[in-house]
ZAGUKOL-580999 format. One record per atom (N, C-alpha, C): residue number from 1; residue in three letters; chain; atom name; x, y, z negated. Coordinates in pm, 1 decimal. Last residue first. Layout:
REM ZAGUKOL-580999
   n res chain atom        u        v        w
 NUM ALA     A   CA        X        Y        Z
...
***
This chain:
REM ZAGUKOL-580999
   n res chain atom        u        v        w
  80 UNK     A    N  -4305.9  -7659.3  -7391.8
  80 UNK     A   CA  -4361.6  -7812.8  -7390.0
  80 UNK     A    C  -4255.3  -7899.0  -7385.8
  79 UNK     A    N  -4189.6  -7414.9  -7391.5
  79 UNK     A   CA  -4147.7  -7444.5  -7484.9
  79 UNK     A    C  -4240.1  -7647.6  -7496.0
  78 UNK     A    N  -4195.1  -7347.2  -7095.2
  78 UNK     A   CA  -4283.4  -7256.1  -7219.7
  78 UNK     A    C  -4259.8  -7337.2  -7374.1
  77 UNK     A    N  -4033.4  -7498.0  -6965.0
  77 UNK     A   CA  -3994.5  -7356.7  -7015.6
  77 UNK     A    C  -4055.2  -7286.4  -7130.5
  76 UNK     A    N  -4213.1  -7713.8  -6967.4
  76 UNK     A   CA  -4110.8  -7728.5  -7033.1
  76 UNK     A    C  -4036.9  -7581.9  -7068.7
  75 UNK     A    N  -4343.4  -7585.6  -6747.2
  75 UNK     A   CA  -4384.7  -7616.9  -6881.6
  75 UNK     A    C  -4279.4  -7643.0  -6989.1
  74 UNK     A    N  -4188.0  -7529.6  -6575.4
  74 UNK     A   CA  -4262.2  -7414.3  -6619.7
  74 UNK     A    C  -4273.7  -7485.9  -6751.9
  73 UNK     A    N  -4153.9  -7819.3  -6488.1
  73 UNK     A   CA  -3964.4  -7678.1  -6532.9
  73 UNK     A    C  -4053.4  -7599.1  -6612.6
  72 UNK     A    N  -4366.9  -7870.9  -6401.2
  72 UNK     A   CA  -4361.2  -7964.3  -6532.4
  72 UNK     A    C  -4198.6  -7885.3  -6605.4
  71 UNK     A    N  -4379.1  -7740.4  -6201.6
  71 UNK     A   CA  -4497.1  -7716.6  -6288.3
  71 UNK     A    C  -4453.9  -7753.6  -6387.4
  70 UNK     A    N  -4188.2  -7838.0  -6016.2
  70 UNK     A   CA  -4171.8  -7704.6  -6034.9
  70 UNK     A    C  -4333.1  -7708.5  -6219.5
  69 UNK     A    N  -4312.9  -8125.2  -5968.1
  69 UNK     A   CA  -4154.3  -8089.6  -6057.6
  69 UNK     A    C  -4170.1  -7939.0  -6108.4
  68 UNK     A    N  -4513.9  -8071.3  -5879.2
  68 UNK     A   CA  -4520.1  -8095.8  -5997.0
  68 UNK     A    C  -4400.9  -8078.2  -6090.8
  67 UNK     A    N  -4399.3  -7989.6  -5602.4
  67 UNK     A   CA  -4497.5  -7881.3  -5697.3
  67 UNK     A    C  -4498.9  -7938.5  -5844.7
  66 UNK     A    N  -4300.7  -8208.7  -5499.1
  66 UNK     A   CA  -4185.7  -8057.7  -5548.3
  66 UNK     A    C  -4269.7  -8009.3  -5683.2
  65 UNK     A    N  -4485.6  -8368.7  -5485.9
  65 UNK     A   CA  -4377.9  -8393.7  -5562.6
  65 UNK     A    C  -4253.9  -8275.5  -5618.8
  64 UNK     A    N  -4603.1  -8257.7  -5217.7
  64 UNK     A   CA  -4689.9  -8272.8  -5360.8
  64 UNK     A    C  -4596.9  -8293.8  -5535.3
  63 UNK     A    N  -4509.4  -8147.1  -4988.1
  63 UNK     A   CA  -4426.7  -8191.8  -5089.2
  63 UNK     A    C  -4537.1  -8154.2  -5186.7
  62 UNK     A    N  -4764.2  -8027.7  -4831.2
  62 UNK     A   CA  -4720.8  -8166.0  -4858.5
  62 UNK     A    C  -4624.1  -8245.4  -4893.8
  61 UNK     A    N  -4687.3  -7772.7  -4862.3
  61 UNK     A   CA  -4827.1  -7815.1  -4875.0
  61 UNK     A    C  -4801.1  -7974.5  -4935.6
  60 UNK     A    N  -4515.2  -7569.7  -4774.2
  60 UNK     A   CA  -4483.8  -7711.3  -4825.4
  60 UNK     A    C  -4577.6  -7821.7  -4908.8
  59 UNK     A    N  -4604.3  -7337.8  -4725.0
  59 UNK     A   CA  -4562.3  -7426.6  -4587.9
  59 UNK     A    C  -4580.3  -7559.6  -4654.9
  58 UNK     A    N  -4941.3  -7310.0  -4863.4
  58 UNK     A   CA  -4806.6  -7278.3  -4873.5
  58 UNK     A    C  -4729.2  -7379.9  -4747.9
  57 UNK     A    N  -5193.0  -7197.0  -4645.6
  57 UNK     A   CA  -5165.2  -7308.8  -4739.1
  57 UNK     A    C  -4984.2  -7259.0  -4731.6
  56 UNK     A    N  -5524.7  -7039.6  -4606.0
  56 UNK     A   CA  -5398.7  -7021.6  -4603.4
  56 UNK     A    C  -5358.0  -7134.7  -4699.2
  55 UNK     A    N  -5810.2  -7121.0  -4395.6
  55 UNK     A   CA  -5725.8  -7182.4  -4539.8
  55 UNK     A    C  -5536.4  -7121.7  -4449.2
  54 UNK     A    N  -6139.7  -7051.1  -4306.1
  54 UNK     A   CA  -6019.5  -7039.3  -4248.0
  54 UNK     A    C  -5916.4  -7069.5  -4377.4
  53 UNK     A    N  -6378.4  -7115.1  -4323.8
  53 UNK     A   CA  -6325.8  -7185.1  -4191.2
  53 UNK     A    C  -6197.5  -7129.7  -4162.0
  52 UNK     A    N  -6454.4  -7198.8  -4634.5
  52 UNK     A   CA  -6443.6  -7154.8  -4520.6
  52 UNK     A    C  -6427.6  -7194.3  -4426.3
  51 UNK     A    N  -6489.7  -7448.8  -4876.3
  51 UNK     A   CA  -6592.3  -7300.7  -4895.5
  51 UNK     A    C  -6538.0  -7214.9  -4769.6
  50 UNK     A    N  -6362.3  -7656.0  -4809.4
  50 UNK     A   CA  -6458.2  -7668.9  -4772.5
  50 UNK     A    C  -6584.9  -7525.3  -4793.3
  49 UNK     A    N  -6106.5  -7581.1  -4850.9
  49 UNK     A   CA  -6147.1  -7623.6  -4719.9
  49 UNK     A    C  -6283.4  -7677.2  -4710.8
  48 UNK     A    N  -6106.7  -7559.8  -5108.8
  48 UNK     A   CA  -6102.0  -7462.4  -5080.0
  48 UNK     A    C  -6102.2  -7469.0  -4907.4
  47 UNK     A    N  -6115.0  -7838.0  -5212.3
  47 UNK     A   CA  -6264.7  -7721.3  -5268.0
  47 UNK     A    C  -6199.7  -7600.0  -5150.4
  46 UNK     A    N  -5907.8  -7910.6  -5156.1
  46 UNK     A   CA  -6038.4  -7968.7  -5105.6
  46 UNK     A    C  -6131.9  -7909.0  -5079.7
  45 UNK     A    N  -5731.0  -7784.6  -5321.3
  45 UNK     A   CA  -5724.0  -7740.6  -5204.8
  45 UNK     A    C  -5826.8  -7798.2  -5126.9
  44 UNK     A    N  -5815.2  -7885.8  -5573.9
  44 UNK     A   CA  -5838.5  -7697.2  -5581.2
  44 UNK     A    C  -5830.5  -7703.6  -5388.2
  43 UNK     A    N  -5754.5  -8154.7  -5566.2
  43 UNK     A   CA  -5878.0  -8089.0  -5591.0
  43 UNK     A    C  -5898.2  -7939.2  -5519.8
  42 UNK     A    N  -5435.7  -8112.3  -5573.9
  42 UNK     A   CA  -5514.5  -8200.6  -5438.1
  42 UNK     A    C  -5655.5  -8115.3  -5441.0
  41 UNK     A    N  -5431.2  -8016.6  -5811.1
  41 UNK     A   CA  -5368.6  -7926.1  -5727.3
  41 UNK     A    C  -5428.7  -8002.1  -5562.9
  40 UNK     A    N  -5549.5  -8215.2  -5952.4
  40 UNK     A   CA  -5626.5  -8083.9  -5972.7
  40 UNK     A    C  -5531.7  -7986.5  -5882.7
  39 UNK     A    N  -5355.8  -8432.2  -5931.6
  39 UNK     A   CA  -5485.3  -8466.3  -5921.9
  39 UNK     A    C  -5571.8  -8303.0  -5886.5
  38 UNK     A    N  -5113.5  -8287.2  -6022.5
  38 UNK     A   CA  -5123.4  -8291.3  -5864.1
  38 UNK     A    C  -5235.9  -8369.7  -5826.5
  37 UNK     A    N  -5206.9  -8258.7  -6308.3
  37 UNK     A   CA  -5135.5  -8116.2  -6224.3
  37 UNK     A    C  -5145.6  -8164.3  -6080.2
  36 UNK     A    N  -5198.7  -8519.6  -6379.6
  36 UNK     A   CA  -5291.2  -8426.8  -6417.7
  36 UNK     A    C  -5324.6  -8306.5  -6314.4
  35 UNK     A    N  -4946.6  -8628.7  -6324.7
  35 UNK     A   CA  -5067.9  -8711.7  -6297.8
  35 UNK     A    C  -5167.3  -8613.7  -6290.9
  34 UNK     A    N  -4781.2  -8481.7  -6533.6
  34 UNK     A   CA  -4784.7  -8453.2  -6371.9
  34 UNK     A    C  -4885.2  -8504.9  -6315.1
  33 UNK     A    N  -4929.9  -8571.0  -6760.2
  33 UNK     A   CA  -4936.4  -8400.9  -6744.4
  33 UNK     A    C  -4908.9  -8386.2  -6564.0
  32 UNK     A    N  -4869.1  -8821.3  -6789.8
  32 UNK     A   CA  -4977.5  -8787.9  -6776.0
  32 UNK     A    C  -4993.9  -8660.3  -6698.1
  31 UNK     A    N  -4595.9  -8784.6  -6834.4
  31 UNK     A   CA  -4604.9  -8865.0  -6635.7
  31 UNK     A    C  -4760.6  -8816.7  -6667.1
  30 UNK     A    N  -4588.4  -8679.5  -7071.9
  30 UNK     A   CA  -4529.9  -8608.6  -6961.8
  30 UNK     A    C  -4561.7  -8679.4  -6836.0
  29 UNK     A    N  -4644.1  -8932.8  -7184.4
  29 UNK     A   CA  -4756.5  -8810.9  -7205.0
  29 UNK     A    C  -4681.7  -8713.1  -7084.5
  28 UNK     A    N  -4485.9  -9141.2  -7212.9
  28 UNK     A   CA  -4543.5  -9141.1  -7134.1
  28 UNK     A    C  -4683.4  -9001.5  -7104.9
  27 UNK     A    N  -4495.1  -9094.1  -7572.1
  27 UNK     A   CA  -4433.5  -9194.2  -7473.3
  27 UNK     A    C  -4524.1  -9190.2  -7338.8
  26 UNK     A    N  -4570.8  -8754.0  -7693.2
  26 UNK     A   CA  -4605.6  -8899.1  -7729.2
  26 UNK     A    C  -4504.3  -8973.9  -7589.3
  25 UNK     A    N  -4649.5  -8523.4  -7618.9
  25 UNK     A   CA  -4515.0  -8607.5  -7693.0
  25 UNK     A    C  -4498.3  -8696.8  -7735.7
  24 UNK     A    N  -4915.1  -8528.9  -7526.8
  24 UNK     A   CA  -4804.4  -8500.2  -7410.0
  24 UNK     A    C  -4668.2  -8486.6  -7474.0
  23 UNK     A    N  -5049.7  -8582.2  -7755.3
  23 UNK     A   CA  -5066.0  -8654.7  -7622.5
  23 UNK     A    C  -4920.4  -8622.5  -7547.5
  22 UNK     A    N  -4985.1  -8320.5  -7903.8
  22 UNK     A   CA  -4969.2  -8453.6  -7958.3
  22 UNK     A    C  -4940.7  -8574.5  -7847.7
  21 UNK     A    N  -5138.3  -8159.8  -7738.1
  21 UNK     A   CA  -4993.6  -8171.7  -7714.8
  21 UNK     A    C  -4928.4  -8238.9  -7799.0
  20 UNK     A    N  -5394.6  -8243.0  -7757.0
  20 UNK     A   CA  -5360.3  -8248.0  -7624.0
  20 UNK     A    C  -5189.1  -8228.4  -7665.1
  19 UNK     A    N  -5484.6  -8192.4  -8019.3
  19 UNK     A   CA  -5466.2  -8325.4  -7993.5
  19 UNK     A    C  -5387.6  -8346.9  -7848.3
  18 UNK     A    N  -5449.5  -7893.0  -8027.9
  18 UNK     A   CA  -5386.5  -7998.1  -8096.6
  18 UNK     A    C  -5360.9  -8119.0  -8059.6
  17 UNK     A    N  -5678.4  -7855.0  -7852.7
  17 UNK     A   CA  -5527.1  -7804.0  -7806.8
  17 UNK     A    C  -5427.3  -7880.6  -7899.8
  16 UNK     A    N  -5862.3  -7960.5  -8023.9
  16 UNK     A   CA  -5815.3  -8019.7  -7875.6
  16 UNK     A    C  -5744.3  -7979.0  -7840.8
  15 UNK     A    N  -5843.0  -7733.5  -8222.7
  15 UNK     A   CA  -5832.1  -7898.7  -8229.7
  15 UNK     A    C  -5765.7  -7980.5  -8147.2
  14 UNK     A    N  -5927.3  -7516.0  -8117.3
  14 UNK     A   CA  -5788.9  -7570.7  -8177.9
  14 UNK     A    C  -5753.0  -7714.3  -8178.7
  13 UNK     A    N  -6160.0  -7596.6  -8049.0
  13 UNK     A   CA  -6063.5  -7535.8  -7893.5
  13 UNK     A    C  -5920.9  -7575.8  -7981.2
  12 UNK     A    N  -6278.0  -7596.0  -8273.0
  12 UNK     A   CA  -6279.0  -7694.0  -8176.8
  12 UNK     A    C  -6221.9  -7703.5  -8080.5
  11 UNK     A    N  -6246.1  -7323.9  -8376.9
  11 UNK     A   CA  -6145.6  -7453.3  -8458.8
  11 UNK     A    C  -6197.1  -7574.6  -8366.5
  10 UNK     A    N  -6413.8  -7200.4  -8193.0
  10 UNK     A   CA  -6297.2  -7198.1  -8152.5
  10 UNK     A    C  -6202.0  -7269.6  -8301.1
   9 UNK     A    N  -6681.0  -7294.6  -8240.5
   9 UNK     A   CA  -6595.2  -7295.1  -8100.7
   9 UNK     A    C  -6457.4  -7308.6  -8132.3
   8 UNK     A    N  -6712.8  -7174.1  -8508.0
   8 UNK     A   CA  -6705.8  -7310.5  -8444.3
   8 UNK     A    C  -6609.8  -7387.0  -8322.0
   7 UNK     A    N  -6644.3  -6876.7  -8448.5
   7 UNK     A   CA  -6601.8  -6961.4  -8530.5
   7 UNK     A    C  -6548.2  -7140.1  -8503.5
   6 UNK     A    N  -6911.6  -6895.8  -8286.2
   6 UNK     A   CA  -6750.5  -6847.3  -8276.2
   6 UNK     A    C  -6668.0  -6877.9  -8307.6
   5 UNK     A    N  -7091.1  -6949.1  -8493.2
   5 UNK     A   CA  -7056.4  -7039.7  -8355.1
   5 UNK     A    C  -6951.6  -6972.4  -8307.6
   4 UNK     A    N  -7082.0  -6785.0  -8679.7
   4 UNK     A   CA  -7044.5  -6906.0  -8726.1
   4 UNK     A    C  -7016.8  -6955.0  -8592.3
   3 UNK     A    N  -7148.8  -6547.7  -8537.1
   3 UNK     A   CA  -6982.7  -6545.6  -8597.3
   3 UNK     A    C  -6947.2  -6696.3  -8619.8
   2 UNK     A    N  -7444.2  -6582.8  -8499.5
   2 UNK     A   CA  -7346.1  -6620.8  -8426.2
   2 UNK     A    C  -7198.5  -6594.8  -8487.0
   1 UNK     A    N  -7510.1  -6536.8  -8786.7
   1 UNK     A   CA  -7517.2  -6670.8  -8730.9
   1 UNK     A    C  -7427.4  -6686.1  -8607.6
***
């Protein structure tokens, strides 16, 4: 029984990995992906000023616009 939910899981992980890069070749699916990447790159550093009292941050913290460029070269490298 569990093999079947294994199973399950994961033609459902396919799926949505399917449908997600359908999305991101589609018209406007690439401004999604940066939209995506500097929503959850803002996030991660929120979360992470608020679990101490002390935060290392890259100098260029606030070129938000570099980082996505650099994210969206990666992706595109990996063959997106």
């Amino acid at each position: 029984m569990a093999s079947y939910w294994i199973w399950w899981i994961a033609e459902a992980n396919a799926k949505a990995i399917r449908q997600v890069a359908e999305a991101i070749s589609s018209p406007g699916g690439m401004n999604a992906v940066n939209l995506k990447v500097a929503e959850q790159y803002v996030a991660a550093f929120a979360n992470l000023a608020k679990t101490g009292n002390t935060l290392i941050v890259p100098s260029n913290l606030a070129d938000l616009g570099t980082l996505v460029t650099a994210a969206t070269t990666m992706f595109k490298a990996q063959g997106g």
